[in-house]
C-alpha positions as CSV (number, residue, x, y, z in Angstrom):
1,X,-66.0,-51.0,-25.5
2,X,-64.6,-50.5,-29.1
3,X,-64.1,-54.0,-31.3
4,X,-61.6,-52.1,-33.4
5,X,-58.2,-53.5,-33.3
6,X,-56.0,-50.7,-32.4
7,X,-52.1,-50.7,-32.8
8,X,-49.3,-49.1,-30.3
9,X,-45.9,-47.7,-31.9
10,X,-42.8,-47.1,-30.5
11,X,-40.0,-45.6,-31.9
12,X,-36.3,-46.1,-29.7
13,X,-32.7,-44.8,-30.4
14,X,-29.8,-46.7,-28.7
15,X,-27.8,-43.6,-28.7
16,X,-24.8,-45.7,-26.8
17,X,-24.9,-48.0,-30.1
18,X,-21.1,-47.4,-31.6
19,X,-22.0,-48.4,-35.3
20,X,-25.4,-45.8,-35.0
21,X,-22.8,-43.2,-33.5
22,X,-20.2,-44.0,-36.8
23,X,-23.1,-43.4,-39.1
24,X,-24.2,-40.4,-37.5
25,X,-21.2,-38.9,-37.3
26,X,-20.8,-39.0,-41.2
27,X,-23.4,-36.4,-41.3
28,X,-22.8,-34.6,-38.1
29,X,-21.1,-31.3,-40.3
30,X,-24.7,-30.7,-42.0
31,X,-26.9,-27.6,-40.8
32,X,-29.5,-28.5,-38.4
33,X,-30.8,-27.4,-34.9
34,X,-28.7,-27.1,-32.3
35,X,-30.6,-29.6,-30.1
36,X,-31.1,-32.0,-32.7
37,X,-27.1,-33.3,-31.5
38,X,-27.7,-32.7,-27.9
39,X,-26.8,-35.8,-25.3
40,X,-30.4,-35.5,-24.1
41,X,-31.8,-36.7,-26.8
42,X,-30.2,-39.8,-27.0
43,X,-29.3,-40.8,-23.4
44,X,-31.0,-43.7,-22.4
45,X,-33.0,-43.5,-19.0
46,X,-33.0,-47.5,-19.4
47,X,-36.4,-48.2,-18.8
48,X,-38.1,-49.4,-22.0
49,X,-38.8,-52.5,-20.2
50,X,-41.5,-50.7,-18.2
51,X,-42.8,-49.6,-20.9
52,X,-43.9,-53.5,-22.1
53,X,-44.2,-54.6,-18.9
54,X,-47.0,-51.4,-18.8
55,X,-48.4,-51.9,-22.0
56,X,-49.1,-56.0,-21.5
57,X,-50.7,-55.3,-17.7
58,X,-52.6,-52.0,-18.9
59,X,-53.4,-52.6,-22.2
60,X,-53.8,-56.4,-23.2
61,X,-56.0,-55.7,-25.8
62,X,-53.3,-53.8,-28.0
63,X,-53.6,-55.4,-31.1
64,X,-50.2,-54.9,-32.3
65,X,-46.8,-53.2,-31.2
66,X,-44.5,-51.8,-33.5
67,X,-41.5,-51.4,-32.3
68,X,-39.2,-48.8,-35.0
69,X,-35.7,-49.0,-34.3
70,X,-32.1,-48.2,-36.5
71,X,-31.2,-51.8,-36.3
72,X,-30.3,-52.6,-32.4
73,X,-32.5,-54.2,-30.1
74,X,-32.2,-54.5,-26.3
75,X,-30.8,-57.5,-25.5
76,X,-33.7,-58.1,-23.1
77,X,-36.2,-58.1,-25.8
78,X,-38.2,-61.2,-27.0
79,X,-38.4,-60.8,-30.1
80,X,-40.4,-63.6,-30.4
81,X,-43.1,-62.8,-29.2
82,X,-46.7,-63.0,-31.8
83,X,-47.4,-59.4,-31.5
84,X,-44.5,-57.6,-31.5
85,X,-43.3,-56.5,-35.1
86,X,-39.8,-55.1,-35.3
87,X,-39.7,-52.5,-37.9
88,X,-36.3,-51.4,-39.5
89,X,-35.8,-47.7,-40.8
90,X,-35.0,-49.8,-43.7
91,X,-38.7,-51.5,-43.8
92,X,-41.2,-48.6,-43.8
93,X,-39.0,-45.3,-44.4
94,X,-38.4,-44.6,-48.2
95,X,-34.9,-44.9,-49.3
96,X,-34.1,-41.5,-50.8
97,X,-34.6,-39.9,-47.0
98,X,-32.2,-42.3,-45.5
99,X,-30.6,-42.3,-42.9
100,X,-31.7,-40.9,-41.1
101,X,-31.6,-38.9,-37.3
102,X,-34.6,-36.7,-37.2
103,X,-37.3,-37.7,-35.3
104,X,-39.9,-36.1,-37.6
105,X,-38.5,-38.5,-40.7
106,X,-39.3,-41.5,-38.5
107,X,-42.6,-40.4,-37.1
108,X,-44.1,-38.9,-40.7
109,X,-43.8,-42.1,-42.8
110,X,-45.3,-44.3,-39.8
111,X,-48.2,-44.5,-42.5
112,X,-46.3,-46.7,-44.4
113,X,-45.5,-49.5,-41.7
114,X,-46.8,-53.0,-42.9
115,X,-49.4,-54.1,-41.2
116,X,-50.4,-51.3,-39.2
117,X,-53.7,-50.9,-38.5
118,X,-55.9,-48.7,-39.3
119,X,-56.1,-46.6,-35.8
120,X,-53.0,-46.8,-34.0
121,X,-51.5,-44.9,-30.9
122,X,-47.7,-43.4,-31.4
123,X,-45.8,-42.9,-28.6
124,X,-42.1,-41.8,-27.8
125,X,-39.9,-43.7,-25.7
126,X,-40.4,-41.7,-22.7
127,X,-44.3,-42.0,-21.9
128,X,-46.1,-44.5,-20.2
129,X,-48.7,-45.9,-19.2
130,X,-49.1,-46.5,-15.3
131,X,-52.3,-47.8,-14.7
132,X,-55.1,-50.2,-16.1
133,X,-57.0,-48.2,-20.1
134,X,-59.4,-49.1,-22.5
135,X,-59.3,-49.1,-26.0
136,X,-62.0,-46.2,-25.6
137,X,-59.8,-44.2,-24.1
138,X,-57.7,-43.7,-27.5
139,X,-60.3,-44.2,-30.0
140,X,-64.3,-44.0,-29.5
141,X,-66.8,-44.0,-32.1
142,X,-64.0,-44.7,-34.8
143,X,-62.1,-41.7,-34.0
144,X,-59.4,-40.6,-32.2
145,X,-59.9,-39.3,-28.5
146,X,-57.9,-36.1,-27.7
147,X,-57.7,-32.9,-25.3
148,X,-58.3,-30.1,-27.2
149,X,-57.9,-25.8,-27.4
150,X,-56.7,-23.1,-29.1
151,X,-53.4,-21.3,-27.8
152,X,-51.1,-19.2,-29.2
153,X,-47.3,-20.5,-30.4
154,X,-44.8,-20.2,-28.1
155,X,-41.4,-19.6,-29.4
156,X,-38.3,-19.6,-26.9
157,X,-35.0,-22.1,-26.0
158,X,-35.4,-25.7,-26.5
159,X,-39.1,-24.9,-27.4
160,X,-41.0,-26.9,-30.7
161,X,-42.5,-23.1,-31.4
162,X,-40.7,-23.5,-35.4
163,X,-42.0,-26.6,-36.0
164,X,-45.9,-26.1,-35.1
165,X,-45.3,-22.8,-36.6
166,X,-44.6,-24.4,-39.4
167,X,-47.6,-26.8,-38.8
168,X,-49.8,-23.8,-38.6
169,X,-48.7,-22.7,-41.7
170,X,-50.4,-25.6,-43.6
171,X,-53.3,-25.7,-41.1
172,X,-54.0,-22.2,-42.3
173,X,-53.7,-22.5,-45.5
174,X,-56.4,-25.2,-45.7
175,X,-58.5,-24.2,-43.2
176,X,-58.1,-20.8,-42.2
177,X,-61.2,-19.7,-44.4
178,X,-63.0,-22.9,-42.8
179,X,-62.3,-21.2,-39.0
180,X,-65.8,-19.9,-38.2
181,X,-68.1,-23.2,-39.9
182,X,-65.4,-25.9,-38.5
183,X,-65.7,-23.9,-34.9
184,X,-69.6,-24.3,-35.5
185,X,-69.5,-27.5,-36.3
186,X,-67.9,-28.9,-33.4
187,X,-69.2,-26.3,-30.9
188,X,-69.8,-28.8,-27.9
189,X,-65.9,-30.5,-28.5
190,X,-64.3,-27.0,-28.5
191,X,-65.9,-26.2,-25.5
192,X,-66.4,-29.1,-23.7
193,X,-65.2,-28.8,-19.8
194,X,-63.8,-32.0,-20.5
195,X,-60.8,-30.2,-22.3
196,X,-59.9,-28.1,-18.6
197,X,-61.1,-24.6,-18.2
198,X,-58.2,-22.6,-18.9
199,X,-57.9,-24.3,-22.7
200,X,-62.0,-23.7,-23.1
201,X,-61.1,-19.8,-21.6
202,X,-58.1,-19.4,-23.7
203,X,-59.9,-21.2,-26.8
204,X,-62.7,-18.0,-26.2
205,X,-60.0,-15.7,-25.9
206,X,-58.8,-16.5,-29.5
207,X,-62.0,-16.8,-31.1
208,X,-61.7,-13.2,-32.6
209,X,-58.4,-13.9,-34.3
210,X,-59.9,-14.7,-38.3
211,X,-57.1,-17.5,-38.4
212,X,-55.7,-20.4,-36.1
213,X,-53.1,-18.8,-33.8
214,X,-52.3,-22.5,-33.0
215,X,-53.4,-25.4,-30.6
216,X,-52.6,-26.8,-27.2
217,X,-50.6,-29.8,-27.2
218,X,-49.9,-32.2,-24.5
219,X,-46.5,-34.6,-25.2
220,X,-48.8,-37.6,-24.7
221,X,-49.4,-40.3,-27.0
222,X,-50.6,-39.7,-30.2
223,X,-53.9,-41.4,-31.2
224,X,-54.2,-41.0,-35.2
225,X,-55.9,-42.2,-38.1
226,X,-53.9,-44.0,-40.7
227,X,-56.5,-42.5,-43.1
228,X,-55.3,-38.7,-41.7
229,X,-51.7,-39.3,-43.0
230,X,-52.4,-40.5,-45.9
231,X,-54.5,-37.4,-46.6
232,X,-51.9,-35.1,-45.6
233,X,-49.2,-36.4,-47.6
234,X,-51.0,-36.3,-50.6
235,X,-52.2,-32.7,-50.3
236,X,-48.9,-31.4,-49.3
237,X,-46.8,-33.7,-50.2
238,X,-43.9,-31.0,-51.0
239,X,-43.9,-29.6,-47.5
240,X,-43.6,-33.1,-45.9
241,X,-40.9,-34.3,-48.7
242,X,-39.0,-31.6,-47.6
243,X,-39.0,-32.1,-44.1
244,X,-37.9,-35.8,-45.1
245,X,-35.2,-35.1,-46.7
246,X,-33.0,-33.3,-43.6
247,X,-30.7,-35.6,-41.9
248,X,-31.3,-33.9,-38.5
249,X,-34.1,-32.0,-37.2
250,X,-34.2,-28.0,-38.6
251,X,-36.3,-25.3,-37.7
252,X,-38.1,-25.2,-40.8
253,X,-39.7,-28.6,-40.5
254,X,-43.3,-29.7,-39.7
255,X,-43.5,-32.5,-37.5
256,X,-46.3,-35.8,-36.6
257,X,-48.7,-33.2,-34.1
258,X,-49.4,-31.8,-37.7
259,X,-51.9,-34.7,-37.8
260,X,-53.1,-34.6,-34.4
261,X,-53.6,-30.5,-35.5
262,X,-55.6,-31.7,-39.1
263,X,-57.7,-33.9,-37.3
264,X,-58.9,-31.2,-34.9
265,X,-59.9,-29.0,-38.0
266,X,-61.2,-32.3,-39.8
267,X,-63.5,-32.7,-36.8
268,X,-62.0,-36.4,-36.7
269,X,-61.5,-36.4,-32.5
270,X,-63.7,-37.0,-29.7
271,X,-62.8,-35.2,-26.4
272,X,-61.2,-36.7,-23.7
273,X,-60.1,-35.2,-20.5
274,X,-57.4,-33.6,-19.1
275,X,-57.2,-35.2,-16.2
276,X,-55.9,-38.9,-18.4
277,X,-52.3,-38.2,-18.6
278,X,-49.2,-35.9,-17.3
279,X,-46.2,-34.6,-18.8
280,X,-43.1,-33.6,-16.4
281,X,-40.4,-32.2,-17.8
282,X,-38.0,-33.1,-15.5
283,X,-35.8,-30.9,-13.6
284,X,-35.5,-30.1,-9.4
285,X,-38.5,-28.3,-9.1
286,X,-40.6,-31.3,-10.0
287,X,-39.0,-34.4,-10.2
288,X,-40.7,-35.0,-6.8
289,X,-44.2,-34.6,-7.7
290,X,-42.8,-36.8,-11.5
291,X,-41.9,-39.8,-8.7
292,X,-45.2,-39.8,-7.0
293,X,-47.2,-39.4,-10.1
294,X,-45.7,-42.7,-11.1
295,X,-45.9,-44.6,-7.9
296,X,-49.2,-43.7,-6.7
297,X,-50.0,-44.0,-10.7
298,X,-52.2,-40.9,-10.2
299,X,-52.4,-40.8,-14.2
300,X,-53.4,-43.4,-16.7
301,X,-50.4,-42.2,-18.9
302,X,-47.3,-40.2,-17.7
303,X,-44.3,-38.5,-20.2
304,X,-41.1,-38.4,-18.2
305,X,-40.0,-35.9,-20.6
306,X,-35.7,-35.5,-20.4
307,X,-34.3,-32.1,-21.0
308,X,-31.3,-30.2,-21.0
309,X,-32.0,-28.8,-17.4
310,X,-32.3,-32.4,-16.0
311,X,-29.2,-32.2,-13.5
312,X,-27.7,-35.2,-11.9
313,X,-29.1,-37.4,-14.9
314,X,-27.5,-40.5,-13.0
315,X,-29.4,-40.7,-10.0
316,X,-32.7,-39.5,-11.3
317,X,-32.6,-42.3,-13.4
318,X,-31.9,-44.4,-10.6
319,X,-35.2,-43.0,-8.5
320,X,-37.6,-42.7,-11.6
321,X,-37.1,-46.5,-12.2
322,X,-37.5,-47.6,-8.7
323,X,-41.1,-45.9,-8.9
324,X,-41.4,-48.0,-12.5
325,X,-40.5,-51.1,-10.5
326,X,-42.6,-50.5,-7.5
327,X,-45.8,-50.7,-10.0
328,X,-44.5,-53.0,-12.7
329,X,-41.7,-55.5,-10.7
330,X,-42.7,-58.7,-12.9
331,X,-41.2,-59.2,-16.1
332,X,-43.8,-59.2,-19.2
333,X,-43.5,-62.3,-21.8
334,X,-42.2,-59.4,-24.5
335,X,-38.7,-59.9,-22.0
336,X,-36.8,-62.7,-22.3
């Protein structure tokens, strides 16, 4: 098992906070996505305290948790306790792109967070972990552990196809003429049954194409190399200053799976299965398979992904916790 102390991150909106919505509102008339002001993105399914009581049970080797918030905290929170670090907007984002209300803003500068170390796992507010991991499971050998394949963009409604189009964009242009060696290189990670056989078919499939049509992405935690950021911002440092500088998410914007997409082409991974975590974006035709996922914590992590066909937001709240508190019923000491 890996000696390495490896950080979690957290980033959290309290989108009922009254000051947060004042602020916002001040920029509200500036052009950005239409989703980027959508309810869903800030409604709170009011479970964050799983998500501690998971991460001290599951993981109680974490070397660190840092917690990024605007400035409120829930009032449950201990914040207290010797290895959590609250991290203010204010503490780690540079002035000129504040504030700020784009998710990408928050998640590209994580880099500069004091004290973070060296590896460290990001993860949104909405994925968990539900049963016991390892620290190998997120980083082995030094680097990152990931499920990997190439895919093809896919551009529709609510999807993220602009922004890992936009990704793409910089992968090419520093590795598109690197396709054939880098694929050569890491022969036995691109085709390792480990990733599922439909990525390792559909990575085939795309092998003809002379550039990266794009890569499969699961919205799990993010395990990343402090070093990888760094690296990116200073070779495209333009691209990423842009980004920054939008209040609100736009379509023109890369976003953090641009270094998850970097280290693949870097060779910086090592495969990990498919079978570790789930994402379920909720709506009717699932949420019952989401609710035994959690209870009979048939995953080591699980995204309980919110979206704007998740009907009757109340009471699935309501039944998505109660699986939470079936596994995880005891308060962890990060609660007061």
């Amino acid at each position: 098992m890996s000696e390495e102390k490896i950080d979690f991150v957290i980033a959290w909106v309290d989108g009922n906070d009254p000051l947060w919505q004042a602020e916002k509102a001040e920029y509200d008339k500036s052009e950005k996505m239409k989703d980027s002001d959508s309810t869903v993105r800030y409604r709170d399914w009011d479970n964050l305290q799983y998500w501690f009581r998971a991460a001290e049970k599951f993981a109680p080797w974490v070397n660190r948790i840092h917690f990024i918030t605007w400035g409120h905290l829930p009032q449950w929170l201990n914040t207290d306790h010797p290895k959590l670090n609250i991290v203010n907007h204010r503490d780690y984002i540079p002035e000129k792109y504040l504030p700020t209300f784009s998710s990408h803003t928050i998640e590209l500068n994580i880099h500069r967070i004091a004290g973070l170390s060296d590896k460290f796992v990001y993860f949104n507010d909405d994925m968990f972990i539900t049963k016991p991991v390892s620290p190998d499971d997120f980083f082995k050998n030094g680097l990152p552990c990931d499920t990997f394949g190439l895919n093809c963009i896919y551009f529709g409604h609510d999807s993220a196809g602009h922004f890992n189009g936009s990704n793409m964009e910089i992968i090419n242009t520093e590795f598109r003429d690197k396709k054939r060696s880098v694929m050569k290189r890491d022969f036995r990670k691109w085709f390792s049954l480990k990733n599922g056989w439909r990525k390792v078919m559909k990575t085939f499939l795309l092998i003809p194409w002379e550039w990266f049509p794009g890569f499969h992405y699961d919205h799990l935690p993010s395990n990343l190399l402090k070093q990888t950021l760094e690296d990116v911002w200073d070779k495209y440092y333009e691209v990423l200053d842009k980004t920054c500088m939008d209040k609100f998410r736009t379509e023109s914007n890369v976003n953090q799976w641009l270094f998850k997409y970097w280290q693949f082409c870097t060779g910086d991974y090592m495969v990990r299965s498919d079978k570790f975590g789930e994402v379920f974006h909720i709506e009717e035709k699932n949420f019952g398979d989401a609710c035994l996922a959690i209870s009979g914590q048939k995953y080591k992590m699980i995204c309980i992904n919110d979206t704007p066909r998740t009907i009757e937001f109340e009471e699935k709240k309501e039944k998505i916790n109660g699986c939470f508190e079936k596994i995880l019923p005891e308060k962890s000491s990060y609660e007061i």
